[in-house]
C-alpha positions, 0 to 999 in steps of 0.5 A, spaced: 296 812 428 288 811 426 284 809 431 280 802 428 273 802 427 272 795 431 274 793 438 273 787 440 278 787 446 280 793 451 283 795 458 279 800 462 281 804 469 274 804 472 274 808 479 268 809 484 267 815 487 268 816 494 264 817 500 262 824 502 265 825 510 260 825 516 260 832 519 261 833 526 255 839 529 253 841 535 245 845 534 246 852 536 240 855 538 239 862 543 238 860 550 240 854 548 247 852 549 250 846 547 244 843 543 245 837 541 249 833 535 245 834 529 251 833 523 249 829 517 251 823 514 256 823 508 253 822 502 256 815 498 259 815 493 257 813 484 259 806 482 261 805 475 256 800 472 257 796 465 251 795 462 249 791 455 246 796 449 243 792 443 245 799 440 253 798 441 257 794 437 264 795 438 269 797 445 271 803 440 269 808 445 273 806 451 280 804 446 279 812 445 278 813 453 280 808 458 280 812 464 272 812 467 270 815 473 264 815 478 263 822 482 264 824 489 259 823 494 257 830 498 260 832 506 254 832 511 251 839 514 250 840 520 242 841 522 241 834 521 243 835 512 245 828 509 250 829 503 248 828 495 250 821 493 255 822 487 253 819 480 254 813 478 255 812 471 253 807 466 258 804 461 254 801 455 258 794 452 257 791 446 253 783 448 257 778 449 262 782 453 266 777 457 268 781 464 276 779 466 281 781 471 289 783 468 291 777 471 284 772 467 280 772 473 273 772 469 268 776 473 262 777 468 259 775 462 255 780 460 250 776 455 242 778 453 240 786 453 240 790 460 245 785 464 249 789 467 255 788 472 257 793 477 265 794 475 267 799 481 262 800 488 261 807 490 266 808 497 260 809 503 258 815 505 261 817 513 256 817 519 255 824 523 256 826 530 248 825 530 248 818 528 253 816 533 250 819 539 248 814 543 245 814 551 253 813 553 255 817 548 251 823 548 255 829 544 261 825 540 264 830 537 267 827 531 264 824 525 266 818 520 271 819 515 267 817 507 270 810 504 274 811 498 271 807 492 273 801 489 279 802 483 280 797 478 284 796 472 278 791 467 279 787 461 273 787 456 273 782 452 267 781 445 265 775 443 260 775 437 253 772 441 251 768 432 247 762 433 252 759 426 259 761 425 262 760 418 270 758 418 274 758 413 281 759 409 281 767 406 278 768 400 272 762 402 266 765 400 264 767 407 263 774 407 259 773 400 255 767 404 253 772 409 251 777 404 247 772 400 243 769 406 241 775 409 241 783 408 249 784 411 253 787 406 260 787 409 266 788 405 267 783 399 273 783 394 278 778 390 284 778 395 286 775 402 284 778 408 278 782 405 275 781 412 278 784 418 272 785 423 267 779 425 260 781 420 253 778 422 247 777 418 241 776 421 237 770 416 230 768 416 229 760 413 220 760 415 219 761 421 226 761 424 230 767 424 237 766 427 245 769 426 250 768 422 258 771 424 262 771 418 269 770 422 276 773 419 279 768 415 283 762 418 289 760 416 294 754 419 298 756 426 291 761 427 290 759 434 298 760 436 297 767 433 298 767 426 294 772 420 287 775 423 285 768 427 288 768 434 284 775 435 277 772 432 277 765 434 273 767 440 268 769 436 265 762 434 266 760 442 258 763 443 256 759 436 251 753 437 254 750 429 259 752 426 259 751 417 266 750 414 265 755 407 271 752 403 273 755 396 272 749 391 276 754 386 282 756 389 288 756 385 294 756 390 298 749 390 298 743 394 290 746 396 285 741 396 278 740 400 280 736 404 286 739 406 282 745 408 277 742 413 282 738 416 287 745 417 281 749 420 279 743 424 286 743 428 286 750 429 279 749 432 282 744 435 287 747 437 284 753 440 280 748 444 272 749 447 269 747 440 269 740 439 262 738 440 259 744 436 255 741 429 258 742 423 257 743 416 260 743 410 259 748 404 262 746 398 263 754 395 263 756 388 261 750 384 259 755 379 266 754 375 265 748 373 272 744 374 269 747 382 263 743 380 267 736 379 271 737 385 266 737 390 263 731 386 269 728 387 270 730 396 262 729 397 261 722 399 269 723 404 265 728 407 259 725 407 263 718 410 265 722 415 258 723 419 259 730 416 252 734 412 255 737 405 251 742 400 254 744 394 253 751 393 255 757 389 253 764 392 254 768 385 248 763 382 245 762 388 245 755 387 244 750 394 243 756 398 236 754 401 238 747 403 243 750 406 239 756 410 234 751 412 240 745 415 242 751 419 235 753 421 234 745 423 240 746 428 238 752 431 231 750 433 235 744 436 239 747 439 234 752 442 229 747 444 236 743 448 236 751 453 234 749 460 228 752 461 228 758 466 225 755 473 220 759 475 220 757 482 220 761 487 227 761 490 228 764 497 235 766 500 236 766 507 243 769 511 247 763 513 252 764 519 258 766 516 263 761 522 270 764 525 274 770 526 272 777 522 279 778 522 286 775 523 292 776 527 299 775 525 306 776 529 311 780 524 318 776 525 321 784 523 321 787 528 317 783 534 309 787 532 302 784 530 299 785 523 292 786 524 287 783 517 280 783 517 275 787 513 272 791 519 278 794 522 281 795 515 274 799 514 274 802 521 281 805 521 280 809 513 274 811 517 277 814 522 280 822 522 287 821 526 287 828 528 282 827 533 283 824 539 276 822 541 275 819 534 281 815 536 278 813 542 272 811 538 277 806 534 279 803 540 272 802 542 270 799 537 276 794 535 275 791 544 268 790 543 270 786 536 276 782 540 282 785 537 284 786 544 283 780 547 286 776 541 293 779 542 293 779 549 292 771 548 297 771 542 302 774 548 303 782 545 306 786 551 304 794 552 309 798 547 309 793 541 308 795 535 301 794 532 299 795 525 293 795 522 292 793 514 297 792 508 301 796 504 301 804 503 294 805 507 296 801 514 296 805 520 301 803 526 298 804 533 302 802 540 299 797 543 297 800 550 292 794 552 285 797 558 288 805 556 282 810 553 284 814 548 282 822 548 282 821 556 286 827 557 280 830 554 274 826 556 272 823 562 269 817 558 270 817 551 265 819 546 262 823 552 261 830 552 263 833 560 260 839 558 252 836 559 254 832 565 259 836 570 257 844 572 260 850 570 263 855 575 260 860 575 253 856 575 256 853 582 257 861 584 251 862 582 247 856 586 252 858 592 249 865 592 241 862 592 242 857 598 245 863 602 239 868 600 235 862 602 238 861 609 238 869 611 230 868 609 229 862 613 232 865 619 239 861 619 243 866 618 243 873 619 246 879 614 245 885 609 241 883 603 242 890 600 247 888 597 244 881 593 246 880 586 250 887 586 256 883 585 253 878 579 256 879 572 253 876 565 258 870 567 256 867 574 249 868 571 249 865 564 244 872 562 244 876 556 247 884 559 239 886 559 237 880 563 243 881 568 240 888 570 234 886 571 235 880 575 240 886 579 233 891 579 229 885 583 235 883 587 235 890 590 227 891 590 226 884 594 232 887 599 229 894 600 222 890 601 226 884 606 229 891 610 222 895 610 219 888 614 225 888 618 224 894 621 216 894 621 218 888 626 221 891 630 218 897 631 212 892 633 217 889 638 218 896 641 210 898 641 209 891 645 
């Protein structure tokens, strides 16, 4: 199947990409044990971003490819290195580009070069263990999970910005109107539907340059589907006046003039949102000449019916300058009509947001709690489950936020089932109300009792000190030869070569400590 050439309606996948992970480093250094965090922050990840391109015309591009997709934001390092952020990517949309939900939520409207809207955020990057150390937390040893990125499916909808929209029965005259007035050449033949896409020509009347859209032609029952109207009908919605082109010189049966204005107007009708846009009337083909007669004869109708006529014929040319200077009037009108942009400066202040970040429901299944609320539905695909110490950080951050509380007022019991988040990405926690996850392991959580609490062999080693200290003062008596004999690379926390040479001056000072022991007392015998 050929793909067409023109699009002007397509659905897309748009995915971001997902936060780097945090990591969770300790900063090793000789001599230095247990150094410190120093894991980086995961990097965030790409968004995808529709942008307005003068240059693109047309949705081809993602009729051809649906599925676009943000890059991935890199994993801290430890050394306090942060992750790359991923790429986003930008998605070049035609101007006019009406953004929606698949259930008709409109999100954007994407009109003028450069508005741009952010279709899919980028997932935040994790926090390091360096970033989580805090006075009472000193050495976490975990970090934050990277947020997924936001996932969409996305209807993109054109709509031809033309500031004149020409309507009409097929074979009207509309595309030979545009190539006329302007320097368009779109498709012109002698059979119906000769148009399938939406043609703009740009017109120059004086000093005004305006628009055209040349809309597929229009037949009755357009607006509930049938011929090329219900697809292009939307492409008059932007137009600020619209010109009926109508075929003085039809020879199907039972057409007339006045019947052709009077179907397109119920279509339009029909179709809805066009009802105080101007209108003209262009009366083509009075070239022929029983064409000729025939607009004579509707003229003064139209013109009764508060309507502007021009008789004209876009073979001879004939009529079609008063024709482009009435539409140029309108437009000038209706530009001069924008509200102008104010310029005054607009300063935005946080207001504060009232009631709770996140409810509590009880689930009628089976007696547990249902937690929502976009922090703890964060803070839980934060969290790596695998780690005690970052479950307790979890539930530190879900008491200080108050879900603790509320479910103790709601009535939960120890044991009931709480459940975090909706659907397939929930979590299911018991409900232990005052108990501190990961205690078995730290004495308090996030807490490191490695830089608190003495080693072992670092009391061994204090215990030998005060008794070498105790001997020197006098309070105890014993050999000291034997000082630091016994003392291995463990109890001293020294590289191999140190110990021995801490083993060398032991012995030195205790060959010293028997010399002055003995030269006492030879001095006590001699006096």
């Amino acid at each position: 199947m050929a793909i067409p050439s023109f699009v002007d309606r397509v659905t897309v996948h748009v995915t971001a990409g997902r936060g780097g992970h945090g990591c969770a480093s300790v900063h090793r250094e000789k001599f230095r044990p247990l150094g410190g965090p120093d894991g980086g922050n995961g990097g965030d990840g790409g968004s995808v971003i529709l942008r307005v391109d003068p240059d693109t015309t047309t949705l081809v591009d993602y009729h051809r490819s649906s599925h676009r997709s943000g890059t991935n934001g890199a994993q801290g390092k430890g050394d306090h290195q942060a992750g790359s952020n991923g790429e986003s990517i930008i998605l070049p949309v035609p101007d006019g580009t009406l953004i929606s939900t698949a259930d008709g939520e409109i999100l954007a409207d994407l009109v003028g070069p450069g508005a741009e809207f952010v279709a899919a955020r980028g997932g935040k990057g994790g926090l390091g263990n360096a970033a989580l150390a805090s006075s009472a937390r000193k050495a976490p040893g975990f970090a934050l999970l990277g947020e997924e990125g936001e996932e969409r499916h996305l209807v993109l909808e054109l709509k031809v910005v033309a500031d004149i929209g020409l309507v009409g029965f097929p074979s009207a005259g509309k595309s030979s109107l545009v190539a006329s007035i302007s320097r368009a050449r779109p498709k012109i033949a002698d059979y119906p539907f000769t148009t399938l896409i939406p043609n703009l020509g740009v017109v120059v009347a004086g000093e005004t340059t305006f628009t055209t859209a040349d809309v597929p032609g229009l037949i009755e029952g357009a607006s509930e589907g049938r011929g090329l109207g219900h697809d292009f009908l939307r492409h008059v919605e932007r137009c600020a006046a619209l010109v009926h082109v109508i075929d003085c010189a039809t020879y199907e049966p039972g057409r007339d003039p006045l019947s052709d204005l009077d179907t397109i107007e119920a279509e339009l009708k029909a179709h809805g949102g066009l009802e105080d846009r101007p209108r003209l009337v262009a009366l083509n083909k009075i070239d022929v000449p029983d064409a000729r007669e025939i607009a004579e004869m509707v003229q003064a109708e139209l013109e009764q019916r508060g309507l502007r006529v021009f008789p004209i014929s876009t073979a001879s040319h004939e009529g079609l300058e008063a024709l482009k200077f009435a539409m140029a009037e309108i437009v000038v009108k209706q530009r001069a009509e924008q509200e102008k942009p104010d310029n005054t400066r607009i300063i935005i202040r946080p207001q504060a947001q009232g009631g709770s970040e996140f409810k509590v429901k009880k689930l009628p299944e089976d007696g547990g709690w249902l937690i929502q609320g976009d922090k703890p539905e964060r803070w839980v695909k934060q969290t790596d489950f695998t780690n005690p110490e970052a479950v307790g950080y979890l539930a530190d951050r879900l008491n200080r936020l108050g879900v603790e509380k509320e479910l103790l007022e709601r009535g939960a019991m120890a044991g009931d089932g709480v459940v975090i988040g909706d659907g397939p990405n929930a979590v299911v926690f018991d409900f232990a109300p005052e108990v501190q996850a990961g205690a078995e392991l730290l004495s308090r959580r996030g807490e490191d009792q490695r830089l608190e609490e003495n080693r072992p062999a670092l009391d061994r080693r204090r215990a030998k000190d005060e008794e070498y200290h105790a001997l020197r003062s006098g309070e105890a008596k014993s050999d000291l030869s034997e000082y630091g004999a016994g003392w291995i690379e463990d109890e001293v926390d020294l590289s191999p070569a140190e110990a021995k040479r801490a083993a060398e001056k032991a012995e030195k000072l205790a060959r010293k400590e028997a010399r002055e022991l003995a030269l006492q007392k030879e001095l006590d015998q001699n006096g």
